[in-house]
N, CA and C atoms as a LAMMPS dump frame, in Angstrom:
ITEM: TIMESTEP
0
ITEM: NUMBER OF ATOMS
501
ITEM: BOX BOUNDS ff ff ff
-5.0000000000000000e+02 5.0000000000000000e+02
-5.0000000000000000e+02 5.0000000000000000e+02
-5.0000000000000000e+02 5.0000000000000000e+02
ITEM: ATOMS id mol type element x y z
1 1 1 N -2.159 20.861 -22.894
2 1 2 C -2.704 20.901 -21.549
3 1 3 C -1.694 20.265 -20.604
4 2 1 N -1.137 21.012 -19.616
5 2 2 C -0.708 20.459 -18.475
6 2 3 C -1.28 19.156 -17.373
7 3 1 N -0.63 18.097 -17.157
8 3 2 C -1.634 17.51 -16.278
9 3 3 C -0.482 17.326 -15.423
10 4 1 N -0.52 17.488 -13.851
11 4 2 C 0.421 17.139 -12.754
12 4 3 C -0.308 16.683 -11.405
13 5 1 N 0.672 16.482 -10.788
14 5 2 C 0.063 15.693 -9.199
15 5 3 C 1.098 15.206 -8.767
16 6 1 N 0.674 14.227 -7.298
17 6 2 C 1.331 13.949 -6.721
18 6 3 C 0.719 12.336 -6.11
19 7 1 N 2.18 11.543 -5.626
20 7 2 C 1.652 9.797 -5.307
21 7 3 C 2.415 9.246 -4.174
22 8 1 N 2.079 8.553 -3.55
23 8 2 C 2.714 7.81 -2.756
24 8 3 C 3.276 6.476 -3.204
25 9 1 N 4.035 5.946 -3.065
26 9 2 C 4.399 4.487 -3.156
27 9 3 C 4.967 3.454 -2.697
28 10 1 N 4.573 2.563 -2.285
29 10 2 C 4.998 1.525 -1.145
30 10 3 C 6.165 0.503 -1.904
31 11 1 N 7.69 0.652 -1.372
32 11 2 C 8.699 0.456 -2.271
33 11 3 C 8.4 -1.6 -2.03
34 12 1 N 8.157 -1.996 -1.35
35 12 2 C 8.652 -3.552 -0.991
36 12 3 C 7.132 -3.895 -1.686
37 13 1 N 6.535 -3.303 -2.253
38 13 2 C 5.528 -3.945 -3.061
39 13 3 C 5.399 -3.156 -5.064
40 14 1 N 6.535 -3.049 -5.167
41 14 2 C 7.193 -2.807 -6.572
42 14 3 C 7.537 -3.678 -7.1
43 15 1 N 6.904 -4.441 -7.872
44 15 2 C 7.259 -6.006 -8.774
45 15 3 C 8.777 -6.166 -9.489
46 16 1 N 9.251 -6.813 -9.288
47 16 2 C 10.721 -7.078 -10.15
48 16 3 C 10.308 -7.202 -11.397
49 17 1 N 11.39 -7.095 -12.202
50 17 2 C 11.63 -7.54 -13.35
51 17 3 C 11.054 -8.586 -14.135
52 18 1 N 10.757 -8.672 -15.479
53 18 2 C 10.18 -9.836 -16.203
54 18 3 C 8.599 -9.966 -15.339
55 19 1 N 7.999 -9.028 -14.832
56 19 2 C 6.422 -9.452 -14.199
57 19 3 C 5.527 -9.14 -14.938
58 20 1 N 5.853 -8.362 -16.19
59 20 2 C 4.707 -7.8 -17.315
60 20 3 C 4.077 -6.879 -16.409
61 21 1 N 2.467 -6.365 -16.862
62 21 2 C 1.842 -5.545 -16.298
63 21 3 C 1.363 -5.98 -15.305
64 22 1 N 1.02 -4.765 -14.072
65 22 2 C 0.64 -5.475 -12.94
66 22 3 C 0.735 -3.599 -12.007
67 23 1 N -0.871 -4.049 -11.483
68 23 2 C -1.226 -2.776 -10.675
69 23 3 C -1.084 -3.155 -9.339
70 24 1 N -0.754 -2.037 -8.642
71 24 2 C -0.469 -2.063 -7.401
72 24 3 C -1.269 -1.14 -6.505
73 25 1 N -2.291 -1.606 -5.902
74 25 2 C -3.504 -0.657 -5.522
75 25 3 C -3.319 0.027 -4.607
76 26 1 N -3.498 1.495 -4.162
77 26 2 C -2.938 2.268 -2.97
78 26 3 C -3.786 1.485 -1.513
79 27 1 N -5.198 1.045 -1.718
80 27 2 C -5.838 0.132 -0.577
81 27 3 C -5.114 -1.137 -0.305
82 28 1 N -3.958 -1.32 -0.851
83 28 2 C -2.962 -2.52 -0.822
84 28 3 C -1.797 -2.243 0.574
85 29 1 N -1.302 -0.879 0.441
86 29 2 C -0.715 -0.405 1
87 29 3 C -0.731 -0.633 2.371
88 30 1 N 0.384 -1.359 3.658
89 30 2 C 0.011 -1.637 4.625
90 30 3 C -0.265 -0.554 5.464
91 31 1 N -0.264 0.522 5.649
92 31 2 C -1.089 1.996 6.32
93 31 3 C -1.864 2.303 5.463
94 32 1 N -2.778 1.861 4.462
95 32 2 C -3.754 2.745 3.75
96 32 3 C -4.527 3.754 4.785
97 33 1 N -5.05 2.35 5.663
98 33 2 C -5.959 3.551 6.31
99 33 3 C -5.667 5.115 6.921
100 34 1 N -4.583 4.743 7.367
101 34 2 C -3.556 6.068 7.837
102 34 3 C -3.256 7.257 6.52
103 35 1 N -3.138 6.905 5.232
104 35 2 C -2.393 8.09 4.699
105 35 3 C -3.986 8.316 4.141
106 36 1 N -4.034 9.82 4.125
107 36 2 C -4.625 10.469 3.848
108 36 3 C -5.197 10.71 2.18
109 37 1 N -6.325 10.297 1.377
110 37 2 C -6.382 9.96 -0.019
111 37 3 C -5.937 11.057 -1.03
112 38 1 N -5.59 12.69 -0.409
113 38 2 C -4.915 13.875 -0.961
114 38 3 C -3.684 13.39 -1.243
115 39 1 N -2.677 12.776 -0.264
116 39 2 C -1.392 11.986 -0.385
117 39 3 C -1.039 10.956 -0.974
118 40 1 N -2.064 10.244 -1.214
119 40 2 C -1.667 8.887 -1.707
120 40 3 C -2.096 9.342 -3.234
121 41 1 N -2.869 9.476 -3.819
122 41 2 C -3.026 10.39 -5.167
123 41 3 C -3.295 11.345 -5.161
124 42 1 N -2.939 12.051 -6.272
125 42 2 C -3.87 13.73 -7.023
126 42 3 C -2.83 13.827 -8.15
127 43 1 N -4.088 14.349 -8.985
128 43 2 C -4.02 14.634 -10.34
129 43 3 C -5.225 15.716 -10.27
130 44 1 N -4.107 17.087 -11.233
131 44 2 C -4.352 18.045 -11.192
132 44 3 C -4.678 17.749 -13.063
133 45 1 N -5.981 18.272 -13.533
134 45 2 C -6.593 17.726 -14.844
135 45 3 C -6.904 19.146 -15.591
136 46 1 N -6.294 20.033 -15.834
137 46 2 C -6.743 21.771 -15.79
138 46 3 C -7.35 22.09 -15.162
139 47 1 N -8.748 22.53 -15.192
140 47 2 C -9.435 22.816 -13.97
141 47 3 C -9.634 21.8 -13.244
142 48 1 N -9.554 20.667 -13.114
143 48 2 C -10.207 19.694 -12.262
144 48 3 C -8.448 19.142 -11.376
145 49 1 N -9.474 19.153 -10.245
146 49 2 C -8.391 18.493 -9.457
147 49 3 C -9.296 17.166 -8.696
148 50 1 N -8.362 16.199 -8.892
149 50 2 C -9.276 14.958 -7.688
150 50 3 C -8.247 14.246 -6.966
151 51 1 N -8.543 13.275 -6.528
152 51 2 C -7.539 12.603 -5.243
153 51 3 C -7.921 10.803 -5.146
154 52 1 N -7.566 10.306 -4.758
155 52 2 C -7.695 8.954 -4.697
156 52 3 C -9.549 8.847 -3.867
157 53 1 N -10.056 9.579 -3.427
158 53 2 C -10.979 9.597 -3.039
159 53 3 C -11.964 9.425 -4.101
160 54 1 N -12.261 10.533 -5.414
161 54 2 C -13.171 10.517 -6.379
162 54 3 C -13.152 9.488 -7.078
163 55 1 N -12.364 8.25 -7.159
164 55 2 C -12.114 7.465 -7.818
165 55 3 C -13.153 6.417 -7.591
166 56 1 N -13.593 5.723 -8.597
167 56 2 C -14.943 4.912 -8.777
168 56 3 C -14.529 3.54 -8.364
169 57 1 N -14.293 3.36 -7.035
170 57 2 C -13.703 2.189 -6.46
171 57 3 C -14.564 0.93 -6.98
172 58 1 N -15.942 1.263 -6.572
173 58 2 C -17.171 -0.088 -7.283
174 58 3 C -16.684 -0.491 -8.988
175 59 1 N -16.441 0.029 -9.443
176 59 2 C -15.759 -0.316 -11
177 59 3 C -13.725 -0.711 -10.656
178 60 1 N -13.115 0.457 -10.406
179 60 2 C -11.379 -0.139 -10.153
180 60 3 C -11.047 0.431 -9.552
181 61 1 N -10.21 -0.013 -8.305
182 61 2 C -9.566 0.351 -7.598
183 61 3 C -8.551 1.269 -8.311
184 62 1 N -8.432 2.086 -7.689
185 62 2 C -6.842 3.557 -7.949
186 62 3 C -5.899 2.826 -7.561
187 63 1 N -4.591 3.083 -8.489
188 63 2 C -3.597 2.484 -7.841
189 63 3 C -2.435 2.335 -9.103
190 64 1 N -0.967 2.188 -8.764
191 64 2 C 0.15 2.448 -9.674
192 64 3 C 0.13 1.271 -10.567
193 65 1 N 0.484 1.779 -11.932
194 65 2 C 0.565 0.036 -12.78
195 65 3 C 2.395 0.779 -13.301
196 66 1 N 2.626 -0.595 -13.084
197 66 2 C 4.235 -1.307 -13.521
198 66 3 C 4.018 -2.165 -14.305
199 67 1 N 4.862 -2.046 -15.491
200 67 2 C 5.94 -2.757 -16.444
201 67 3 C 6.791 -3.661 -16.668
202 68 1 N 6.676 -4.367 -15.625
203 68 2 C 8.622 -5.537 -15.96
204 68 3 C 9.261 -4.849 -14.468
205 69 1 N 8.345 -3.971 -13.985
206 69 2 C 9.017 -3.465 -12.404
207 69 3 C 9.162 -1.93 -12.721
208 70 1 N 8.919 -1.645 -14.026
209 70 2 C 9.327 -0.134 -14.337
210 70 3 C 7.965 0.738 -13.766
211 71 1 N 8.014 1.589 -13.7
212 71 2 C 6.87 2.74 -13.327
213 71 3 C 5.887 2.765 -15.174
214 72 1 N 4.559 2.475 -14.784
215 72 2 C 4.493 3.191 -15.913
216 72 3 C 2.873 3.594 -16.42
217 73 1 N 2.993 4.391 -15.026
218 73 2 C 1.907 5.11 -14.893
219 73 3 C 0.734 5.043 -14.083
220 74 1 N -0.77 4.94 -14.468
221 74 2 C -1.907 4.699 -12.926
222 74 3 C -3.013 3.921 -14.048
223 75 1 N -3.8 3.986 -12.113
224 75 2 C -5.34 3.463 -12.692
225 75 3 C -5.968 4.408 -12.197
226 76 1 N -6.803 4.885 -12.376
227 76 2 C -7.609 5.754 -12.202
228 76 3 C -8.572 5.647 -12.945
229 77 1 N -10.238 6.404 -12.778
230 77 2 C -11.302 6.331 -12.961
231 77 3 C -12.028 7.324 -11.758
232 78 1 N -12.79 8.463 -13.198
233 78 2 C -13.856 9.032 -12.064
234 78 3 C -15.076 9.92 -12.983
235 79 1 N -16.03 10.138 -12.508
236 79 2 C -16.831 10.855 -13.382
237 79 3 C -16.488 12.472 -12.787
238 80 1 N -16.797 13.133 -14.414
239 80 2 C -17.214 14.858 -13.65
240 80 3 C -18.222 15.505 -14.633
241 81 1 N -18.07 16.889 -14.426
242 81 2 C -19.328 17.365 -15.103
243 81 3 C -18.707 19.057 -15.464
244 82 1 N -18.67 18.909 -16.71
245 82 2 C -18.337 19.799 -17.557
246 82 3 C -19.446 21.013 -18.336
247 83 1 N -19.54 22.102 -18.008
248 83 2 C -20.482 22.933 -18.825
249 83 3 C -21.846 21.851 -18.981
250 84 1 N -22.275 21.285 -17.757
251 84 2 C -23.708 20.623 -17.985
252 84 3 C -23.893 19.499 -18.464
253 85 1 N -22.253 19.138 -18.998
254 85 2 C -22.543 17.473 -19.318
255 85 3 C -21.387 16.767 -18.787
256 86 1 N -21.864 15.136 -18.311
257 86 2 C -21.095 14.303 -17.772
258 86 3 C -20.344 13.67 -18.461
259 87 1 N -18.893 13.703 -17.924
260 87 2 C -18.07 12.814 -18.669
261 87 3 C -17.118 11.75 -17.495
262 88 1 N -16.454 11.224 -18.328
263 88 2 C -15.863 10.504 -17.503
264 88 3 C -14.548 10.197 -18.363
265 89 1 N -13.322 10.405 -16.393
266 89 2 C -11.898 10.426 -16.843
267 89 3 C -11.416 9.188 -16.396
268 90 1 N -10.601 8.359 -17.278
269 90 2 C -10.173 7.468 -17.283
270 90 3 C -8.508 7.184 -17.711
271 91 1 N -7.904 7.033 -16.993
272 91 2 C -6.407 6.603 -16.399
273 91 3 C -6.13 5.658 -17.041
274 92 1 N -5.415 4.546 -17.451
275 92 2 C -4.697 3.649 -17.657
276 92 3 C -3.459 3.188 -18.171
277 93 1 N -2.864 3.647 -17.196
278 93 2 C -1.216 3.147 -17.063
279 93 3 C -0.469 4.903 -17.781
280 94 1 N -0.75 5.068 -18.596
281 94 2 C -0.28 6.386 -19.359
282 94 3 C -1.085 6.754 -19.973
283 95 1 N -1.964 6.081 -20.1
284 95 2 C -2.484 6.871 -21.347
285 95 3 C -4.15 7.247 -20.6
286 96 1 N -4.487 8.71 -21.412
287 96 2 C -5.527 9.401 -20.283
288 96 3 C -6.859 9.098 -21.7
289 97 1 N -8.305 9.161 -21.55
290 97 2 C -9.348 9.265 -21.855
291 97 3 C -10.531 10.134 -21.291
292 98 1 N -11.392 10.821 -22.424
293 98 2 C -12.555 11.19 -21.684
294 98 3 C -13.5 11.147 -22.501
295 99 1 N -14.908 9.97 -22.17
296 99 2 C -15.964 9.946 -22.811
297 99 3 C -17.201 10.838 -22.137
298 100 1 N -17.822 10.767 -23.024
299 100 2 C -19.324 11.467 -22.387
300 100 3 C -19.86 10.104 -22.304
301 101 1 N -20.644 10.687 -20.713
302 101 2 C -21.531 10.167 -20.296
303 101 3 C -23.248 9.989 -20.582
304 102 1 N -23.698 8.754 -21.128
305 102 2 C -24.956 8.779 -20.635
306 102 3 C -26.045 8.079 -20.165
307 103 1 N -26.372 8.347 -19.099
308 103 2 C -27.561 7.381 -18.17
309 103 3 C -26.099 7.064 -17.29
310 104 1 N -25.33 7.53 -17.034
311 104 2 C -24.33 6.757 -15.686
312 104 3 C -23.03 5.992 -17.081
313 105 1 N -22.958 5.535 -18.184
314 105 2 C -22.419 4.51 -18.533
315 105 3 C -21.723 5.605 -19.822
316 106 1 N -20.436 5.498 -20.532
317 106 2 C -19.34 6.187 -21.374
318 106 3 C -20.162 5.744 -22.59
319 107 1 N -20.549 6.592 -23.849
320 107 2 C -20.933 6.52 -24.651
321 107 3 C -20.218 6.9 -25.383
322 108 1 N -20.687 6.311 -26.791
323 108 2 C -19.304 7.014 -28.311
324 108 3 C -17.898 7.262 -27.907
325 109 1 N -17.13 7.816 -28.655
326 109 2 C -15.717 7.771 -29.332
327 109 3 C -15.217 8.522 -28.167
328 110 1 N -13.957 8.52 -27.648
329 110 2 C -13.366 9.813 -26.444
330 110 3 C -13.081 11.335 -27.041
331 111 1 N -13.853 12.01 -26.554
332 111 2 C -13.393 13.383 -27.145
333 111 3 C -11.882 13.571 -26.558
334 112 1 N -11.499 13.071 -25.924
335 112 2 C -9.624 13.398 -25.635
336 112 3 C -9.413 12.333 -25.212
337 113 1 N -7.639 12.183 -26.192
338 113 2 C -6.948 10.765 -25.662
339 113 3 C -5.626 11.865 -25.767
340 114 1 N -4.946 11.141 -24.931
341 114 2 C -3.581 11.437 -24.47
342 114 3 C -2.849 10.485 -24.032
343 115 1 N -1.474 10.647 -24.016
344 115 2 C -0.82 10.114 -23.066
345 115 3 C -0.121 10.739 -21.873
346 116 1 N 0.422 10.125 -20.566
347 116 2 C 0.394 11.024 -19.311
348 116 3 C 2.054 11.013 -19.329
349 117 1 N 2.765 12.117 -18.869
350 117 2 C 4.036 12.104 -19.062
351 117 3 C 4.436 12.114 -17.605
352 118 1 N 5.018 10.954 -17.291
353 118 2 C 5.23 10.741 -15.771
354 118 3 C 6.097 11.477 -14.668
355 119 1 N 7.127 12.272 -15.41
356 119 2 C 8.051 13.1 -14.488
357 119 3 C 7.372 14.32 -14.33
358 120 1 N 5.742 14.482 -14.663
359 120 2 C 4.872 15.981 -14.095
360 120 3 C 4.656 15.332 -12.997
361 121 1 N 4.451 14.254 -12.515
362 121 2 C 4.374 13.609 -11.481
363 121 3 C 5.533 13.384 -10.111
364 122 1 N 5.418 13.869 -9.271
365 122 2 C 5.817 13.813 -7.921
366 122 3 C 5.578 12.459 -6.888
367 123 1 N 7.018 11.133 -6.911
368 123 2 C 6.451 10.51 -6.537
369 123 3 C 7.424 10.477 -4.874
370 124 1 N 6.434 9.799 -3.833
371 124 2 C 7.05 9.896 -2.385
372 124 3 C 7.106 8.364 -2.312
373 125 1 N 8.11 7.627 -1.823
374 125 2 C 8.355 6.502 -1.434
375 125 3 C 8.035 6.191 0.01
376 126 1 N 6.805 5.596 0.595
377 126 2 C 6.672 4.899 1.459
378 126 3 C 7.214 3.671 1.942
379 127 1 N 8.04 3.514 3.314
380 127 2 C 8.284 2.56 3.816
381 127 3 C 7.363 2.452 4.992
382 128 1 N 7.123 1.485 5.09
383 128 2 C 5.612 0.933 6.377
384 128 3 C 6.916 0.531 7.255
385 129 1 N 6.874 1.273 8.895
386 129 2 C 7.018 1.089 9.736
387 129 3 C 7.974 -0.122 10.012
388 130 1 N 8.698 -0.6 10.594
389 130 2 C 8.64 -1.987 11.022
390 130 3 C 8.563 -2.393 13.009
391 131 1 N 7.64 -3.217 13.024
392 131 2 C 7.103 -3.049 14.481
393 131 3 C 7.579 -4.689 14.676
394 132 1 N 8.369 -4.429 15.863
395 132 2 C 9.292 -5.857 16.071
396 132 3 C 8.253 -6.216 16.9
397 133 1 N 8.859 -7.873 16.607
398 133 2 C 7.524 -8.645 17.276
399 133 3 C 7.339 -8.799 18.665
400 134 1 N 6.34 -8.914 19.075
401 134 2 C 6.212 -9.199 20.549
402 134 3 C 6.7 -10.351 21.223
403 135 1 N 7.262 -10.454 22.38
404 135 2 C 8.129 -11.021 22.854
405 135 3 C 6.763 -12.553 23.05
406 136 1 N 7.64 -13.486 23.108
407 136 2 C 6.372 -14.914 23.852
408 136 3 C 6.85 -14.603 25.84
409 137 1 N 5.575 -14.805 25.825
410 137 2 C 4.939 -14.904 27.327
411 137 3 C 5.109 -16.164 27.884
412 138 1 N 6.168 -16.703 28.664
413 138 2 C 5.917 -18.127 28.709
414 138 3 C 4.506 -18.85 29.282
415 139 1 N 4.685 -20.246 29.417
416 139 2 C 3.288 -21.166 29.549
417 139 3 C 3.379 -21.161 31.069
418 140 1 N 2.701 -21.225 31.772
419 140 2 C 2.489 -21.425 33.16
420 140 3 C 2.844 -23.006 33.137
421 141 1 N 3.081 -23.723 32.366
422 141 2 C 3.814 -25.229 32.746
423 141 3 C 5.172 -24.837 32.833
424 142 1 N 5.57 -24.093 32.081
425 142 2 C 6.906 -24.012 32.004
426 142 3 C 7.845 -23.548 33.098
427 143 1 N 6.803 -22.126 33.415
428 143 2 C 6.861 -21.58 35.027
429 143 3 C 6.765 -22.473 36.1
430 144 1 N 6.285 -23.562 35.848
431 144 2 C 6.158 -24.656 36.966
432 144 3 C 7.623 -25.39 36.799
433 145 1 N 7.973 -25.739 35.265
434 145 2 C 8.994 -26.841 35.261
435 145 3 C 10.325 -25.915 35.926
436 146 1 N 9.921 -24.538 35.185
437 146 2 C 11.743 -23.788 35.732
438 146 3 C 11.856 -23.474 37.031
439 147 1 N 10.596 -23.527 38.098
440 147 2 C 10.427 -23.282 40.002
441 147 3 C 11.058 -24.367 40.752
442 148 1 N 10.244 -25.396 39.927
443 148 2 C 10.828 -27.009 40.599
444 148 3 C 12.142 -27.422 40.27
445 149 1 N 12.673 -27.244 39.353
446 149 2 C 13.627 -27.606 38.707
447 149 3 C 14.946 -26.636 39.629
448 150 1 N 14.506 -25.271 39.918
449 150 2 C 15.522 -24.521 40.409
450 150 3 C 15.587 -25.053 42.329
451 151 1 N 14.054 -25.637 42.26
452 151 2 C 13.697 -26.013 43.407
453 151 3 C 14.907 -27.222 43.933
454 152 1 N 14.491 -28.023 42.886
455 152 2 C 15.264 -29.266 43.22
456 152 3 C 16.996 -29.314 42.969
457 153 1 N 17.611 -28.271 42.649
458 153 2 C 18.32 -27.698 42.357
459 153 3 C 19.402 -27.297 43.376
460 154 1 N 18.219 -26.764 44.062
461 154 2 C 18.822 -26.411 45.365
462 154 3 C 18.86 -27.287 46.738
463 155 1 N 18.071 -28.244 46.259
464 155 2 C 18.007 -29.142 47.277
465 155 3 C 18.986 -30.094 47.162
466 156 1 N 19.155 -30.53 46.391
467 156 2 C 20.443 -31.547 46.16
468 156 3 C 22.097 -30.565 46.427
469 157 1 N 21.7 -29.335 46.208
470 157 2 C 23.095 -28.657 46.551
471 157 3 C 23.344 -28.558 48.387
472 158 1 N 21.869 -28.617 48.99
473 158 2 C 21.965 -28.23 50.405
474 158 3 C 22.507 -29.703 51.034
475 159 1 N 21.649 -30.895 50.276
476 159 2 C 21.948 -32.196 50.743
477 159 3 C 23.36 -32.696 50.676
478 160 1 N 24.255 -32.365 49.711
479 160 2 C 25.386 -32.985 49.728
480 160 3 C 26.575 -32.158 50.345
481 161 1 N 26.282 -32.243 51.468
482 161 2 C 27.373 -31.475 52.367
483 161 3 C 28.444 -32.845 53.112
484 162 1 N 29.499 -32.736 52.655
485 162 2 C 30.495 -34.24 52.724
486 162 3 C 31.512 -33.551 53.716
487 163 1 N 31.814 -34.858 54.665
488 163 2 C 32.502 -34.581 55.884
489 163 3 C 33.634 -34.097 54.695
490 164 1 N 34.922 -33.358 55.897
491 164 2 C 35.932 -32.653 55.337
492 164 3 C 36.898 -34.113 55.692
493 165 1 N 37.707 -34.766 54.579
494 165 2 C 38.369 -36.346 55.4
495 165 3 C 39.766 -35.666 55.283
496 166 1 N 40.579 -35.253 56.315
497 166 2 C 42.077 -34.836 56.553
498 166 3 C 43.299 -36.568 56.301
499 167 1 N 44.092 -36.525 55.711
500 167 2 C 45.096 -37.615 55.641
501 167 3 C 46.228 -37.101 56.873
């Protein structure tokens, strides 16, 4: 079975080296709200296609898990419904699962385990914007000290007008 898709990924929040495992949630992302949940995940499952949207956020957040900083693979979680019965697909890091469902909750053994082969995957590197900071507004004391100051400034320049003394 083919499984492919496509991800977004926010490069300045990619863990270095020596960090062990460690997920990086697409709601982490400083534009989450902005990218669209078709863009930020999908996984195409044979017939099933879903998106960071179907994902069972109340149980785990969707989102990339790294290695020591290496890529190595997702989180994901979602239920569907197959020829009349519920199952549920489950992600973790590479390796894929699907139990049947029952009453809402994964029962018995996974009728499919796999692992996910990451270059079917299409990944886009997000860089978030950078929005330079806003300038400071000075204090209205300050506006007072630099008026007077230019004030008095000028007054001592008007006052010292010295006879011209010829030898």
């Amino acid at each position: 079975m083919s499984v492919t898709g496509s991800f977004v990924y926010q490069t300045d929040l990619v863990p270095g080296s020596g960090t062990g495992f460690q997920n990086i949630f697409f709601d982490n992302f400083t534009d989450a709200a902005t990218i669209p949940d078709a863009d930020d995940f999908t996984i195409n499952f044979g017939p099933f296609t879903w998106t960071k949207a179907d994902n069972l956020d109340a149980e785990r957040l969707a989102g990339i898990q790294y290695n020591n900083g290496a890529f190595n693979g997702f989180v994901f979680l979602t239920n569907f419904t197959f020829q009349g019965q519920d199952y549920r697909f489950n992600l973790e890091g590479s390796v894929i699962s699907v139990r049947l469902l029952s009453g809402g909750f994964p029962t018995g053994s996974s009728y499919i385990n796999g692992t996910l082969n990451s270059p079917a995957f299409g990944g886009t590197a997000y860089t978030p914007p950078v929005t330079p900071p806003t300038p400071g507004v000075p204090e209205p004391a300050t506006w007072a000290m630099m008026i007077a100051g230019m004030g008095l400034a000028g007054a001592a320049m008007r006052a010292r007008k010295s006879a011209v003394a010829f030898a």
